[in-house]
C-alpha positions, 0 to 999 in steps of 0.5 A: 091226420091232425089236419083232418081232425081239425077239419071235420071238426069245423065242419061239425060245428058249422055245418048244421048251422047253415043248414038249418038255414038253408032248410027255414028259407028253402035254399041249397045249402052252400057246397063245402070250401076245398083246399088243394094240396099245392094250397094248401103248402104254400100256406105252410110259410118260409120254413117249407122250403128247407123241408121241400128241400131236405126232401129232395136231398132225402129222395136223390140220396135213397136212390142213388144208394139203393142202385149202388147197394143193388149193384153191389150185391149182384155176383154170378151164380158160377163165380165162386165154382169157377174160383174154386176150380181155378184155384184146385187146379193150381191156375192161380192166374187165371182166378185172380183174372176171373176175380179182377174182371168180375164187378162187385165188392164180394169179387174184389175180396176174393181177389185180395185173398188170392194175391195172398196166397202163399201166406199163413191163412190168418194173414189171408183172412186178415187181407179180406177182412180189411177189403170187406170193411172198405167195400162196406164203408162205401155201401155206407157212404151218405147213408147217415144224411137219411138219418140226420133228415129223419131227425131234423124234418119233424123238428123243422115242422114243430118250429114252423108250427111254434112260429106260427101259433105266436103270431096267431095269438099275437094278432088275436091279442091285437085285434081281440077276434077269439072266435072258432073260426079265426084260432081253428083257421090260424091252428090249421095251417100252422100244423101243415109245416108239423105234418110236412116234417113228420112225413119227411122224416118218417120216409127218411127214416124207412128208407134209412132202415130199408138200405142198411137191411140191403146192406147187411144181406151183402155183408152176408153174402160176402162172409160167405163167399170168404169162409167159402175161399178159406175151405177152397185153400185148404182143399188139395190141389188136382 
């Protein structure tokens, strides 16, 4: 968006000047000079390549995590009543198979609580809980790295953007050439590396936020399923 602003502001100022020209002496005024974005990037200087990276990294990690986190929130809709009609008919065998075969973080609790079974209720509860909290460190793994490449991308951009503005007004103190043209130009392309981590860690950061939202609705899921299995052995067998 800056860089838009700068560049509708050199148009403004330049602009009616050539066509005021163009007008006294009857020729087309010239076509306004375009940049493209591959350009336009590669004037960002050397600090666009830890951000291309930290983009990638940032892109390869969101998706690993959101297959992971999908996969993990997936359960069978008659898992549970197949539970509960193995575990009331006294099969206990073949509800800890139903449990083990079946895929899942939810499943692989349910399979903790039955191996308890025949145990006070707190240690069953306990059992679970623990499971659980494995299964959601796991969900969690890597997640952190969105975090810290929405912290370090935007600062990556303002350092390239400071490294770039002294070098300007190094060269403008050399050669004296203060002119509109040569600060907005030099201004310009050393806010690409600002706007570069600026998105970078925006999206970093959306995507942090959007796993840990699929996280916490499997966690849901699964304290569900665990205060549904605590009621299934408190109920009195067939």
């Amino acid at each position: 968006m800056l860089l838009g602003l700068i560049t509708l502001l050199q148009d403004s100022l330049l602009q009616p000047k050539a066509d005021t020209v163009a007008q006294g002496i009857g020729v087309a005024p010239a076509a306004t000079p375009q940049i493209h974005l591959i350009d336009m990037l590669m004037k960002g200087g050397v600090l666009m390549i830890p951000l291309g990276i930290l983009s990638l990294v940032a892109v390869y990690v969101f998706v690993e995590r959101a297959i992971t986190i999908s996969k993990a929130g997936k359960l069978p809709d008659n898992f549970m009543p197949m539970i509960r009609d193995q575990i009331t008919s006294g099969n206990m065998q073949s509800a800890r198979s139903l449990a083990k075969n079946t895929a899942g973080p939810i499943a692989r609790m349910i399979e903790k609580g039955i191996q308890r079974i025949g145990k006070p209720i707190e240690n069953i509860e306990k059992s679970m809980e623990n499971v659980g909290k494995l299964e959601i460190y796991g969900m969690e793994k890597n997640l952190v790295i969105l975090s810290i490449i929405a912290g370090i991308a935007p600062m990556f951009g303002f350092l390239g953007t400071i490294a770039g503005m002294i070098q300007t007004f190094f060269n403008i103190s050399i050669t004296s050439d203060i002119t509109l043209g040569t600060i907005a130009g030099g201004i310009y392309v050393k806010m690409i590396t600002s706007a570069s981590g600026l998105i970078i860690g925006i999206v970093a950061f959306i995507g942090y936020s959007y796993l840990n939202a699929q996280i916490d609705k499997v966690v849901n899921k699964m304290e569900g399923a665990s205060a549904e299995f605590i009621d299934i052995l408190q109920e009195p067998t067939r």
